[in-house]
PyMOL commands that place a pseudoatom at each C-alpha (Angstrom):
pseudoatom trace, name=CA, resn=UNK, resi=1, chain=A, elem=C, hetatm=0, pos=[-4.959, -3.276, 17.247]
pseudoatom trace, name=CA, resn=UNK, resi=2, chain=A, elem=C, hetatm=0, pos=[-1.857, -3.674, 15.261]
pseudoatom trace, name=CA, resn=UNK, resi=3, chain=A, elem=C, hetatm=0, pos=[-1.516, -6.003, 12.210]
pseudoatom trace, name=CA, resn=UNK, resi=4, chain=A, elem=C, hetatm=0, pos=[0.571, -8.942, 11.952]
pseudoatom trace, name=CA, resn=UNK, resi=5, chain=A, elem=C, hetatm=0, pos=[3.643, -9.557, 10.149]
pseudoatom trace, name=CA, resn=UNK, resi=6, chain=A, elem=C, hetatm=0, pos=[2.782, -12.891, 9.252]
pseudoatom trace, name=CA, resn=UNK, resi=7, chain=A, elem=C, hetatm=0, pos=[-0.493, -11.058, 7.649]
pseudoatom trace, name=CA, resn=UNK, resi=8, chain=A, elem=C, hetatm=0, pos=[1.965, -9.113, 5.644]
pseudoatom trace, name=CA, resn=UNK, resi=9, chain=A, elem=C, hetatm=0, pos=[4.276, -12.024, 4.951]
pseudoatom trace, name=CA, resn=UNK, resi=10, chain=A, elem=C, hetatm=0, pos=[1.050, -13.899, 3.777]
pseudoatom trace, name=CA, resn=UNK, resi=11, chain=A, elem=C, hetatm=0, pos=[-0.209, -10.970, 1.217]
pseudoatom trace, name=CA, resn=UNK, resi=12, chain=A, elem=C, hetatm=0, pos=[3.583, -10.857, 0.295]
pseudoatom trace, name=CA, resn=UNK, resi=13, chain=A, elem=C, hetatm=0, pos=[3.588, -14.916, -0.445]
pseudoatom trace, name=CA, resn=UNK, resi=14, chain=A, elem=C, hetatm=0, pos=[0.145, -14.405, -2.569]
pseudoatom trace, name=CA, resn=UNK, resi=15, chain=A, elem=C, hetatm=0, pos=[1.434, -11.351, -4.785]
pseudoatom trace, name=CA, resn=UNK, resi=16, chain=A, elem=C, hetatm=0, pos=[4.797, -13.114, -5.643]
pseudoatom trace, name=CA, resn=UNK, resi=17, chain=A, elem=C, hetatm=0, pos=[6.348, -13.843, -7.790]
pseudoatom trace, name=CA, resn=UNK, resi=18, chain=A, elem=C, hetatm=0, pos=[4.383, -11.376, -10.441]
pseudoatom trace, name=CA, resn=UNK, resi=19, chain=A, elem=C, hetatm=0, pos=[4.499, -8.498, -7.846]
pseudoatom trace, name=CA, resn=UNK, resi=20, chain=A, elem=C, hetatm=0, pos=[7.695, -8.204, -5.714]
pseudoatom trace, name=CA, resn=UNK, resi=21, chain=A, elem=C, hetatm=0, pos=[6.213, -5.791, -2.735]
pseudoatom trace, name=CA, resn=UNK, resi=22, chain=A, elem=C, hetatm=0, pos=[7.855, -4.124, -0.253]
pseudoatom trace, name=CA, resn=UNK, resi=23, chain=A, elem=C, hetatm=0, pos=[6.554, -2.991, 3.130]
pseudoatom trace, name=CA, resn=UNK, resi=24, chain=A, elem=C, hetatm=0, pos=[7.590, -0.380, 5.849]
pseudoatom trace, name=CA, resn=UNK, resi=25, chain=A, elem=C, hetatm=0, pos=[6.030, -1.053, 9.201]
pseudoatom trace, name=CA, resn=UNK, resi=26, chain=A, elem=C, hetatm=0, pos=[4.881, 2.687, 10.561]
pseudoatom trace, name=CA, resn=UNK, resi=27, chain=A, elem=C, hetatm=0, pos=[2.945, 3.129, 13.550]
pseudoatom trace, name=CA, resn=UNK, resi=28, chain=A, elem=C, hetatm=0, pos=[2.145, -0.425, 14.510]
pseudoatom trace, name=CA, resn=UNK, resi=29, chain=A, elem=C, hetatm=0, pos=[0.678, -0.953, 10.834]
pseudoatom trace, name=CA, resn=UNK, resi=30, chain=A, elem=C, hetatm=0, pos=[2.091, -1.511, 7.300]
pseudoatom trace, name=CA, resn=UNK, resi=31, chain=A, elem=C, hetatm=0, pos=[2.639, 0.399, 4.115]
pseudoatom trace, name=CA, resn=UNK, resi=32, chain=A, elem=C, hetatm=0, pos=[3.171, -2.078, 0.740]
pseudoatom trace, name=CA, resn=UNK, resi=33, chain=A, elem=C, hetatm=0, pos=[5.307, -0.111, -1.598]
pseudoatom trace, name=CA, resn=UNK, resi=34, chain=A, elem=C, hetatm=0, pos=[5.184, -1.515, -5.838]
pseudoatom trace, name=CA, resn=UNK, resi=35, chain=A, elem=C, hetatm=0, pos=[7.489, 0.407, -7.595]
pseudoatom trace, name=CA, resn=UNK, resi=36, chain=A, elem=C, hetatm=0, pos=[8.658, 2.698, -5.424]
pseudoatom trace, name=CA, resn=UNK, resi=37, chain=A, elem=C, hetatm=0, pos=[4.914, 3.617, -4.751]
pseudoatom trace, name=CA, resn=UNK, resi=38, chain=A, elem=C, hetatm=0, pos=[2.677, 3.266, -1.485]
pseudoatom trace, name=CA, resn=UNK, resi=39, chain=A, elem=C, hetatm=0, pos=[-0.483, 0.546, -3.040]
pseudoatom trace, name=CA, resn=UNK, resi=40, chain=A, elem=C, hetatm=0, pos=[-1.891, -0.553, -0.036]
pseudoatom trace, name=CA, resn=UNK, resi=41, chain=A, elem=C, hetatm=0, pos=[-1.752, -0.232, 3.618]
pseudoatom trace, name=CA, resn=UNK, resi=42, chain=A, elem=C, hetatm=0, pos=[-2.401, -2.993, 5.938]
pseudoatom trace, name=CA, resn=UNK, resi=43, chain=A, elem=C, hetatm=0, pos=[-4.311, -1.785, 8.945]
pseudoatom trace, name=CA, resn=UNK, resi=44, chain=A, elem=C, hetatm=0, pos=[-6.010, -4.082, 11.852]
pseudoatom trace, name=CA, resn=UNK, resi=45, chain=A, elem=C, hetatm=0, pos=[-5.046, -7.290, 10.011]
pseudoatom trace, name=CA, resn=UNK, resi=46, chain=A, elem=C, hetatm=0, pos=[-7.147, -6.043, 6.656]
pseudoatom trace, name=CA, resn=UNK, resi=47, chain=A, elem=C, hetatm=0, pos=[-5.518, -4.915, 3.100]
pseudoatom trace, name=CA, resn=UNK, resi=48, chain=A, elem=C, hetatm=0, pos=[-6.754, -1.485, 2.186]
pseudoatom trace, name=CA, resn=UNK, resi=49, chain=A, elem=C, hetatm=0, pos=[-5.836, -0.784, -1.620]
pseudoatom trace, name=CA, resn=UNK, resi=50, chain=A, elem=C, hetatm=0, pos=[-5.143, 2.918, -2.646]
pseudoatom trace, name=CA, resn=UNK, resi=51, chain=A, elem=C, hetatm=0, pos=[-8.536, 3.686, -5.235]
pseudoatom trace, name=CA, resn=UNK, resi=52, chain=A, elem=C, hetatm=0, pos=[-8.005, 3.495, -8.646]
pseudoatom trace, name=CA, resn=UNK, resi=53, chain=A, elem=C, hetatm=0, pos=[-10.298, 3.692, -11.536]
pseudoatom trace, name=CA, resn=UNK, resi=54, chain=A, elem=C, hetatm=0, pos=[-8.489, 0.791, -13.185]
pseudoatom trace, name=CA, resn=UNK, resi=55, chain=A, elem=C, hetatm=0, pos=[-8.632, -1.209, -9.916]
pseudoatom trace, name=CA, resn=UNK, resi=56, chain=A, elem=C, hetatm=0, pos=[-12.286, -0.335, -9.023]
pseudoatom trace, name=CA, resn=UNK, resi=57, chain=A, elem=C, hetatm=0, pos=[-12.868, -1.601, -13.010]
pseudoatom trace, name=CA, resn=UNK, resi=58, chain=A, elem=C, hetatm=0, pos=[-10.840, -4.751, -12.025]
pseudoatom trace, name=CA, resn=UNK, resi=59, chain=A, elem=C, hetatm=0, pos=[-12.551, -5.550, -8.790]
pseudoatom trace, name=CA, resn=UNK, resi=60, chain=A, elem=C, hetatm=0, pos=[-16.197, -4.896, -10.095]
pseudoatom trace, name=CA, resn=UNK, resi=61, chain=A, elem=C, hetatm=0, pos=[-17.901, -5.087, -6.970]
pseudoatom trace, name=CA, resn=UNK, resi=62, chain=A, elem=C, hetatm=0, pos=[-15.959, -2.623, -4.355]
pseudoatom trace, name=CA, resn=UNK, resi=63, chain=A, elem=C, hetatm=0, pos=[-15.884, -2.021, -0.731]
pseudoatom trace, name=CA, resn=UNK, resi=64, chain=A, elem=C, hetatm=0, pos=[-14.292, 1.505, 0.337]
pseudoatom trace, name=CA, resn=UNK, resi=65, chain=A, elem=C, hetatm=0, pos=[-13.495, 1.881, 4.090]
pseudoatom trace, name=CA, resn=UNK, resi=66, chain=A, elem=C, hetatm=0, pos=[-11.285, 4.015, 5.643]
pseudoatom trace, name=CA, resn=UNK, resi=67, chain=A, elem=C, hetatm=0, pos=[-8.336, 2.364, 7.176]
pseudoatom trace, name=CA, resn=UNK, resi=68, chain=A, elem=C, hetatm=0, pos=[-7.289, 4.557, 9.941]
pseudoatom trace, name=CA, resn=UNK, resi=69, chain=A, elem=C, hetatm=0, pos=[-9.662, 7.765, 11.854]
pseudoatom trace, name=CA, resn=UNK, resi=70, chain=A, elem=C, hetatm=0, pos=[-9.213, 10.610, 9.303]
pseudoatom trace, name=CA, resn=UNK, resi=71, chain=A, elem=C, hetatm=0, pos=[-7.930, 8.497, 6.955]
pseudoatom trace, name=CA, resn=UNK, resi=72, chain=A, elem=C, hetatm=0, pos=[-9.003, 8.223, 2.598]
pseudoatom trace, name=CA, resn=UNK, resi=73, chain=A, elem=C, hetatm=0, pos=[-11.106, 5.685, 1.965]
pseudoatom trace, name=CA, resn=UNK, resi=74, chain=A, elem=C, hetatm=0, pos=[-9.568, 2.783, 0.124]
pseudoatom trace, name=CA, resn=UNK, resi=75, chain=A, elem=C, hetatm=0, pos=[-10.575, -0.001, -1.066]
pseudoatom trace, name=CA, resn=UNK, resi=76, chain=A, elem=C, hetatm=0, pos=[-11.117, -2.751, 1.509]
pseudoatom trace, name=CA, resn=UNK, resi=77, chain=A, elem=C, hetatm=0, pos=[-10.044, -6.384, 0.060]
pseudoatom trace, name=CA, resn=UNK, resi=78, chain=A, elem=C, hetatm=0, pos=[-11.319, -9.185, 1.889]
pseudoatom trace, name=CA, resn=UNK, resi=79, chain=A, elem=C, hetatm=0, pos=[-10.326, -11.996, -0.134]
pseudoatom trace, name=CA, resn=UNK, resi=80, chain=A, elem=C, hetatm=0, pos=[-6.635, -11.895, -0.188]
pseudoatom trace, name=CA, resn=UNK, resi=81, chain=A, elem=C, hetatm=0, pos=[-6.461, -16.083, -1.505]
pseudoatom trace, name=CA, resn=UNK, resi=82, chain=A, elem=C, hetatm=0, pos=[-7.285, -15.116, -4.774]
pseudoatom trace, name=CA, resn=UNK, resi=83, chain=A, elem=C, hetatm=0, pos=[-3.860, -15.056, -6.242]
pseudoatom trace, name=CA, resn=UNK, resi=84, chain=A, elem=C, hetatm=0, pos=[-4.431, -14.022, -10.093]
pseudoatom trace, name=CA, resn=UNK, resi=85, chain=A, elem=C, hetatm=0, pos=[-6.853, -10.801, -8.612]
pseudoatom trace, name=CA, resn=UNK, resi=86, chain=A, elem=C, hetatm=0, pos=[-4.872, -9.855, -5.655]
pseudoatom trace, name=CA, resn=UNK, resi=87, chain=A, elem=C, hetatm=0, pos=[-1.109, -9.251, -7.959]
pseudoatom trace, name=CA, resn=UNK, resi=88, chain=A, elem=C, hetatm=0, pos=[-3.635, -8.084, -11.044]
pseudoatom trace, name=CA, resn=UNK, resi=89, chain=A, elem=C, hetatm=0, pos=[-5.139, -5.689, -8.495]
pseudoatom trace, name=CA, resn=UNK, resi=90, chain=A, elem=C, hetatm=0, pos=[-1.668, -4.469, -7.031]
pseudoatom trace, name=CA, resn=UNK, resi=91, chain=A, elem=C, hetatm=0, pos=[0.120, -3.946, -10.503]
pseudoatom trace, name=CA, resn=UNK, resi=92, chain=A, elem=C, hetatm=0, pos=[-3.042, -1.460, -12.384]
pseudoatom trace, name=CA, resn=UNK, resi=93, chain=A, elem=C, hetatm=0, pos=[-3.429, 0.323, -8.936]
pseudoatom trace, name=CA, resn=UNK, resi=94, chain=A, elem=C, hetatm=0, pos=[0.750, 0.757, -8.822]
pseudoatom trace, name=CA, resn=UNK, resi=95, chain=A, elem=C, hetatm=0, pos=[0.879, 1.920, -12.962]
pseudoatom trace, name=CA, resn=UNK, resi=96, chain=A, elem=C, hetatm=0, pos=[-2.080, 4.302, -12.206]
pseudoatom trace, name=CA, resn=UNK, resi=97, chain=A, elem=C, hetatm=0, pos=[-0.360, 6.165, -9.327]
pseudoatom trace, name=CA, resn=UNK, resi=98, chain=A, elem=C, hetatm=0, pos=[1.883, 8.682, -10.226]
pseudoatom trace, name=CA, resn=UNK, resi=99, chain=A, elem=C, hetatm=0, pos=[5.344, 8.553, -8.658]
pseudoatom trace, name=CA, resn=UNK, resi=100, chain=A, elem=C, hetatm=0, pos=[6.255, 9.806, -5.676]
pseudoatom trace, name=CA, resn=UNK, resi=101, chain=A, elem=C, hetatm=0, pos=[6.992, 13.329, -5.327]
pseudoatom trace, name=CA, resn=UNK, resi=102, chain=A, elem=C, hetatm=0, pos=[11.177, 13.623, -4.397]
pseudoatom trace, name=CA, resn=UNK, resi=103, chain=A, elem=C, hetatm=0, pos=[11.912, 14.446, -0.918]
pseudoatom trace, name=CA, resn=UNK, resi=104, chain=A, elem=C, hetatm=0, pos=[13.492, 17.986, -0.643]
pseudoatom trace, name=CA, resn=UNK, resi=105, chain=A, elem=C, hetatm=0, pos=[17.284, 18.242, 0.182]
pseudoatom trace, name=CA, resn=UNK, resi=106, chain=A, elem=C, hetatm=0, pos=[17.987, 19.549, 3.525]
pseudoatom trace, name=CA, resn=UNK, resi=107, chain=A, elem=C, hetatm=0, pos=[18.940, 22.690, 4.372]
pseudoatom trace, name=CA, resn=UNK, resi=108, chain=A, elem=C, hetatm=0, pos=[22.516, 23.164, 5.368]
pseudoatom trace, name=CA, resn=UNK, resi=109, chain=A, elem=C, hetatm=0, pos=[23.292, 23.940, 8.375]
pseudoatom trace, name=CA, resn=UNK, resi=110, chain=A, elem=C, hetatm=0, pos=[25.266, 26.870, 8.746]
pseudoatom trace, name=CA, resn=UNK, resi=111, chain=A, elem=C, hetatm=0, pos=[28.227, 26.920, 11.286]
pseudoatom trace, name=CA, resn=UNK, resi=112, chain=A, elem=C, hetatm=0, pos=[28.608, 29.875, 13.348]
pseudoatom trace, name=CA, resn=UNK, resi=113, chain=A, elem=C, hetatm=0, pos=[32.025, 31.146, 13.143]
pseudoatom trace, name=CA, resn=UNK, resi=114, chain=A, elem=C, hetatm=0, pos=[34.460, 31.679, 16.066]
for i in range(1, 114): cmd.bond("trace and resi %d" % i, "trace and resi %d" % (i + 1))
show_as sticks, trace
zoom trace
């Protein structure tokens, strides 16, 4: 089942305006991007954090599911109303992850002479 962009809109709404997220919709599903870096992923209408120790010393009490077949576990957040935790949660899990590594340059193509 694919998630809902009003799902998305709504964990967007709740992080702002401490945590400006992005999202890129792959697959039927969402990535949320802080900082140039992938936090969560929104899978089947549920918000699955990337694991942090900072976040899991945040949270406390944490659920880890995997939110696709094959996929990491993360960490499963089920209450999404509580404002202060959820843009706390997203901004330690986003300083704890290290940047993405740059995308390579492509090779150029070589033309074949006439």
């Amino acid at each position: 089942m694919a998630s809902d962009q009003g799902y998305v809109d709504y964990i967007r709404d709740q992080a702002a305006p401490a945590v400006d997220i992005a999202y890129r919709k792959m697959f039927g599903e969402y990535a949320l991007y802080l900082d140039g870096k992938v936090v969560a992923l929104v899978c089947d209408n549920h918000l699955f954090v990337k694991p942090t120790a900072e976040g899991r010393a945040l949270l406390r009490t944490v659920t880890e599911q995997v939110p696709y077949p094959r996929g990491k576990p993360h960490f499963l957040i089920d209450d999404i109303d509580d404002r202060e935790l959820l843009q706390r949660l997203l901004a330690v899990t986003a300083r704890a992850l290290p940047m993405p590594r740059p995308k390579p340059e492509p090779a150029k193509r070589r033309r074949n002479a006439p």
